[in-house]
C-alpha positions, 0 to 999 in steps of 0.5 A: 500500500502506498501513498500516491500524490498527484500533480497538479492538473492530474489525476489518477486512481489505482485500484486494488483488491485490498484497499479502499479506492480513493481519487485526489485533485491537487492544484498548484495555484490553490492557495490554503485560506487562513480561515472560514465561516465555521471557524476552522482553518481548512488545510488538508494533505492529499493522500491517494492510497494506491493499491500495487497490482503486482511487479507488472503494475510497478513497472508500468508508469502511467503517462502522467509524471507522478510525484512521490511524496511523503508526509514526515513529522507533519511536514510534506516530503518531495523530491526535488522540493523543499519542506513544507507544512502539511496539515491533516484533517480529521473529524473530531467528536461533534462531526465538525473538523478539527484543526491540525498543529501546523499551518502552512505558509501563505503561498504553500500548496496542499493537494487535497485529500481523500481517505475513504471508499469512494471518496473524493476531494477536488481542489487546494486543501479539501478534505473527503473523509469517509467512505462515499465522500465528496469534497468539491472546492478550495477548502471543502470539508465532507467529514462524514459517511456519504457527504458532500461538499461542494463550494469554497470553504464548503463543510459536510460533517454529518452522515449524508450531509450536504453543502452546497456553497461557497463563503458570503457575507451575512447581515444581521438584521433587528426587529425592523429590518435594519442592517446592524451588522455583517460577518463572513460566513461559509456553507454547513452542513453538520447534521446526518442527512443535513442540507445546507445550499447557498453561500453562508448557509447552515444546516446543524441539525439532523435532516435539517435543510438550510437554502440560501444565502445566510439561511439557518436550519437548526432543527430536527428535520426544520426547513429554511429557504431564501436569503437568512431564512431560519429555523430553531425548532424541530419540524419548524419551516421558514420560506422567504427572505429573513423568514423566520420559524423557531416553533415547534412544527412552525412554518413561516412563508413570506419576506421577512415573515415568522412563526415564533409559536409551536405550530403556528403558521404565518404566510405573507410579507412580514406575516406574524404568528405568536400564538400557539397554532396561529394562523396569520396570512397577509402583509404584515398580518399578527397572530399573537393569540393562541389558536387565532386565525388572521387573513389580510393585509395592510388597510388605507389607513395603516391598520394592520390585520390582527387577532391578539386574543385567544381563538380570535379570528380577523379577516380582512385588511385592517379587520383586529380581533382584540379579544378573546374567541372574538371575530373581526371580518371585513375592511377596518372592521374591530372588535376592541379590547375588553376586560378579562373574561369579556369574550364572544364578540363579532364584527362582520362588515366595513368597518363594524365595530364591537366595544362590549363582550357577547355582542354582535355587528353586521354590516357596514359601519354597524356598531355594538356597544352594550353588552350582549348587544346586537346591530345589523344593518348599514350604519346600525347602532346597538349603544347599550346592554341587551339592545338590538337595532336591525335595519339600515341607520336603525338606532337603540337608546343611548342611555337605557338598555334592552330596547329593540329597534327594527326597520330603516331609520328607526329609533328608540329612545328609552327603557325598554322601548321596542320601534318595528319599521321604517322610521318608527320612533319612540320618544327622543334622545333629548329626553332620553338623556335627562332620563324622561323618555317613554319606557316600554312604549312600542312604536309599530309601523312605518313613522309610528310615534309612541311617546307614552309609557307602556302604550302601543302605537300604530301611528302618529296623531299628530302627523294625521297618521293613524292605522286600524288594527285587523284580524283581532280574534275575540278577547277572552281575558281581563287584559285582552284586547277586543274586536268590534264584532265584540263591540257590536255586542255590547252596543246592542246590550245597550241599544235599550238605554240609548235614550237614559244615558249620556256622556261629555266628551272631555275636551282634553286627554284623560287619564284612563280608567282602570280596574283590578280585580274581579268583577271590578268596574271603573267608568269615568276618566281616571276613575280606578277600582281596586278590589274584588266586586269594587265600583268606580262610576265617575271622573276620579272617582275610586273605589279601594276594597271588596265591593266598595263603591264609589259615585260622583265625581272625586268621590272615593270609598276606601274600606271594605264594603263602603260607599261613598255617593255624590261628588267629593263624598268620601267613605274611609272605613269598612262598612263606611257609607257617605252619601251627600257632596263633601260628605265623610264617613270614617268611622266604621260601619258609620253613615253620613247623608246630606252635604257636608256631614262627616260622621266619625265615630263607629256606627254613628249615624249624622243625617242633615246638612253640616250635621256631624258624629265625632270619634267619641259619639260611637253608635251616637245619632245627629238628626237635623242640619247643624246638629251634633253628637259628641257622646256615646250612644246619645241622640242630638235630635233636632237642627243645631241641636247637641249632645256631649255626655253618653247615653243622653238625648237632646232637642237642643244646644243647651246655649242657643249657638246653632240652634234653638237652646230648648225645644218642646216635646209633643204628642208624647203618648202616656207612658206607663208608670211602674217601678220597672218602666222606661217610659217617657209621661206626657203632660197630662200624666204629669198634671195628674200626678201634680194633682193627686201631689196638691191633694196630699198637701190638703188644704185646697191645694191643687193644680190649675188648667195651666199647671200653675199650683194652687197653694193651700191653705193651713190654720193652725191655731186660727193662723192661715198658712199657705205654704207647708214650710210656714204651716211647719213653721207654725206647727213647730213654733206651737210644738216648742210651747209644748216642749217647753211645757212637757219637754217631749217631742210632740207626735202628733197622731197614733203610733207616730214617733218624733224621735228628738226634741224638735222633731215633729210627727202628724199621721199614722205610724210617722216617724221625724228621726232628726232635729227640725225634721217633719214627718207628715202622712201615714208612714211618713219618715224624715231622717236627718239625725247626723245633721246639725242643720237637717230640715228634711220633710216627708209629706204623703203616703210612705214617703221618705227623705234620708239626707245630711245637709240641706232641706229635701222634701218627699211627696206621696210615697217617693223618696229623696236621699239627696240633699235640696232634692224633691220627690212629688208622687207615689215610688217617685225618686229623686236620687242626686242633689237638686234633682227632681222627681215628679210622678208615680215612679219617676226617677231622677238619677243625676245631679240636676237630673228631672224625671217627670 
């Protein structure tokens, strides 16, 4: 085996059985560059092993001059030459070439070298190590099984690798384009089956391909074609000029285009992907968010095409998907930035736009700025939360929510306002913003005007536009709209009271009626009835209660069961009934009837002009104009008259204000006289008790025609008296002449008793129980035995006086307990102080009291 060393411009292969076949090129004029791109300085010796076939082969000498050379200590040994350095080149452990100790002199030559099965290195100093190598060029490197290298400076150091170019100078570039530097750099390929083509280019990673000038494949199985195209991913592919893919499994086309996110793709002039799985196609497109997608280009504006949030979608030149999942299609068309957790938003059409999240914008310049909004139409807008506006230049609220808007050039302008057709409106936006606008108003039909709460329009008065409303079916409940078939029905019903009942029509608008409830009824502008059965017949009459009613205007019954009747009547309680203009009933269960009454208490009843119950005459009766009852159970009877202690009747005021002071009682029927009886007595029944009273006194006394008594007449020892005090005087004056001669107590008759010394008895079992008492007639007692001033009087049959202090006087049988009280007549009683008690039974029970 030997070392064949070639001349330059020669060539020769020897082949031999034994030895692997290896071709070298050698050229004189090549001259071994100091350095290269990769950093390694190219040198190389070539040597040509030459299999010896044998004597015959020596001798034979082939026609070329052939050069025997030897390689000595690291330097190159030839005939006829002086010694020059020589340097060998071998692979090192990463696969790239390792540099040797010497380095030639400038103008030295190294052949090139080939050491491997088919290998071959063509040119000054290129290395071919390995079998199937293939060095091309001044300074190329194939450093591994299967390489090749071609180009200046070349280098192949993976298996099946190739370099394909000479050195170039490679720019650097920043973020905007700019040159920031340049450095010479020459073709690698160092990855197994790498490919790196084009000055500069470089493939480092296995099956990575790098192809042009500057271009950079340093992923696995990564792509990178056009001038500085890179890759640094594995899979990642970069087509274009300064391309760039450095995801994993990311693909960049286009000048100056990248795809920095795993499988992210960006295609077009400066195409970005930075999301993950982002799509961005078009000049200067952005996809920074992850799984987005972008189709466009640059706007006239300047705007780009983006979709900067999570599953956005932008499409079109200047569309921007600002948010997440939104969708931005069309010309300029944005959805714009919202706060986290605000998603779902979508803008289709030139220029349409979403400001909120879960809105929707279609059509040119349509807008949507309330959440969950929607706008459709050219020039559409939906300003606020929950509104829809449909229809070209179609408009919502711009300061309230949840209004709908349908039709060209509709409006509407409120809370809750619906406007359906061609320039149908609801309120204005001038009272929208001062918050005075219609709320749930529908506008229906082309230039209808609804500017009423909660009312529906089908035109507009006062433009002359009005619309009749078919195909009604028939109502069945009590919020139902009806037909005229059933109106019709009604007239008929009706027809019958034609000529009984008529109505003024108001002259402005009027608050409607209204009824809630069951059976209720209201008629008359703003009358109301509330409550079950309740009635309201009248203009602002109200009715407020089970079957309450109400007549007259401003009447108004307010209590379960009341009723109020006649303009400005008013019953205010349950059971309450108010019958007369201005008239009040407030108590409950009371009445008032007649103008102006007002009856109070409970039950009370006040029946005539300006009569009146107050709270305290509960179940209390005022019967005449002006008349009052201020007492429980008492009666006021009579104009002006008036009560005000309980349980009293009165026919008068008692002080002549507002009526008479007094009043006569007539055609009293006689009443009965007993113990036990109630009755009221006439005057006849008096005048007969006065009479038998005057029959008892004796002595002609009696009662005239007129009621005028007629004293008597009383002779005591040959005196007249007239009066039964001066006859008692007498009596008592002749008794002390008794006294002083007997110093006894005179009785008078049989049985009777005069108890103290200026007592004095006359008639049967009488009994004068006290000093200056008297006790005259049968049975007869007078008892004032504690008083020191007693002057008490019996007169008649049984009768009683039982007193401390000032005279009393007894008449016929009646009783007066009381001090200066007087009983006249059989069981009379007189039982208060000053009281007086005239007749068979009569009862005076109070002070002042009379019972006759």
């Amino acid at each position: 085996m030997k070392r064949i060393y070639l001349e330059a411009g020669r060539e020769s292969c020897a082949r031999d059985q034994t030895v692997p076949r290896a071709c070298a090129v050698g050229n004189t004029q090549g001259r071994l560059p100091r350095d290269h791109a990769g950093g390694v300085l190219a040198t190389a010796v070539a040597i040509v092993l030459l299999g010896m076939a044998g004597a015959a082969g020596a001798a034979t000498t082939p026609a070329a001059a052939i050069t025997q050379c030897q390689a000595i200590d690291g330097r190159r040994h030839c005939p006829g030459e002086a010694d020059t350095v020589a340097q060998s080149a071998t692979a090192g452990s990463n696969g790239s070439p390792t540099q040797a100790a010497a380095i030639p002199a400038a103008d030295a030559e190294i052949p090139a070298f080939a050491d491997g099965e088919d290998a071959l290195a063509l040119g000054n100093a290129s290395n071919a190590l390995g079998d199937g190598t293939m060095a091309l060029g001044g300074g190329s490197l194939a450093l591994d099984r299967d390489a090749t290298a071609i180009g200046h400076n070349a280098a192949a150091a993976g298996e099946s690798s190739i370099a394909l170019g000479g050195v170039a100078t490679v720019f650097d570039y920043d973020a905007n384009g700019f040159v920031v530097g340049q450095r010479e750099q020459a073709t690698q390929a160092s990855g197994v089956g790498a490919t790196a083509v084009g000055g500069g280019a470089l493939a480092g990673t296995p099956y990575a391909s790098a192809i042009g000038s500057g271009a950079s494949a340093s992923g696995v199985q990564s792509t990178a074609l056009g001038y500085r195209a890179q890759t640094s991913s594995d899979g990642a592919t970069a087509v274009g000029g300064l391309s760039s893919a450095s995801g994993f499994l990311s693909t960049a086309g286009g000048y100056s285009s990248r795809a920095s996110a795993d499988t992210s793709t960006a295609f077009g002039y400066r195409a970005r992907s930075d999301g993950a799985s982002s799509v961005a196609v078009g000049d200067t497109s952005l996809a920074s968010g992850a799984q987005s997608v972008v189709v466009g280009g640059v706007s006239n504006f300047g705007s780009i095409t983006a979709a900067t949030g999570l599953g956005g979608i932008a499409l079109g030149s200047g569309a921007q998907s600002q948010s997440d999942y939104a969708i931005a299609i069309g010309y300029d068309s944005n959805v714009f930035p919202n706060a986290p957790g605000n998603t779902d938003a979508v803008a289709i059409g030139h220029s349409a736009g979403s400001f909120a999240p879960r809105t929707v914008s279609l059509g040119g310049f349509a807008l949507a700025s309330g959440d969950g909004g929607i706008s459709i139409g050219h020039d559409s807008t939906a300003y606020n939360e929950n509104s829809v506006a449909l229809g070209a230049r179609a408009t919502t609220s711009r300061f309230n929510g949840d209004s709908t808007v349908v039709g060209a050039d509709a409006q509407a302008n409120g809370v809750d306002a619906v406007a359906i057709g061609y320039g149908a409106k609801v309120g204005s936006w001038v009272d929208d913003a001062w918050n005075r606008s219609a709320s749930s108003a529908v506008a229906l039909g082309a230039h209808s005007y609804a500017f009423r709460s909660n009312t529906v329009s089908v035109g507009d008065v006062q433009a002359g536009l009005t619309r009749q409303i078919t195909s009604v079916a028939a109502g069945t409940e009590a919020t139902d709209a009806v037909n005229v078939a059933q109106l019709d029905t009604v007239r008929a019903a009706t027809s019958r009271i034609d000529g009984y009942l008529a109505v003024t029509p108001a002259t402005t608008d009027a608050t409607a009626a209204s009824a809630q409830g069951q059976g209720a009824m209201a008629l008359g502008g703003a009358s109301s009835a509330l409550g079950a059965s309740a009635t309201a017949v009248g203009f602002n009459a109200s009715s407020v209660g089970q079957s309450s009613s109400a007549l007259g205007s401003l009447a108004v019954a307010a209590g379960e069961r009341s009723v109020a009747v006649a303009s400005g009547s008013r019953a205010a309680a349950t059971g309450a009934s108010a019958l007369g203009a201005d008239s009040s009933a407030s108590g409950v269960n009371s009445t008032a009837m007649g103008r102006q009454t007002n009856s109070i208490g409970e039950n009370g009843v006040a029946l005539g002009y300006n009569s009146f119950v107050r709270e305290s005459g509960s179940n209390a009766v005022a019967l005449g104009a002006n008349a009052g009852a201020s007492g429980a159970d008492s009666v006021a009877l009579g104009s002006g008259s008036r009560t005000y202690d309980a349980n009293t009747v009165s026919v008068g005021s008692g002080n002549g204000r507002g009526g008479p002071a007094t009043r006569r009682i007539v055609n009293v029927g006689a009443g009965t006289i007993a113990s036990a009886s109630t009755d009221a007595i006439n005057g006849g029944q008096l005048f007969q008790s006065l009479s038998n009273a005057a029959s008892f006194l004796g002595g002609g006394a009696a009662i005239g025609a007129q009621g005028v008594f007629v004293a008597p007449t009383y002779v005591i020892q040959g005196a007249s008296y007239n009066n039964v005090g001066a006859a008692l005087t007498a009596l008592d004056s002749k008794v002390s002449e008794l006294d002083a001669r007997g110093g006894a107590a005179p009785a008078a008759s049989r049985a009777s008793v005069a108890r103290l010394a200026t007592a004095r008895t006359a008639g049967v079992d009488a009994t004068a129980d006290g000093l200056q008492s008297a006790a005259l007639a049968t049975d007869a007692t007078a008892d004032s035995a504690l008083s020191s001033a007693a002057t008490a009087t019996a007169i008649g049959l049984s009768a009683s006086t039982a007193v401390q202090g000032t005279p009393t006087a007894a008449m016929d049988g009646s009783i007066t307990p009381a001090a200066t009280s007087t009983a006249v007549g059989t069981a009379a009683v007189a039982n208060h102080i000053t009281g007086t008690a005239i007749g068979g039974s009569a009862y005076a029970h109070g002070p002042n009291d009379t019972a006759i």
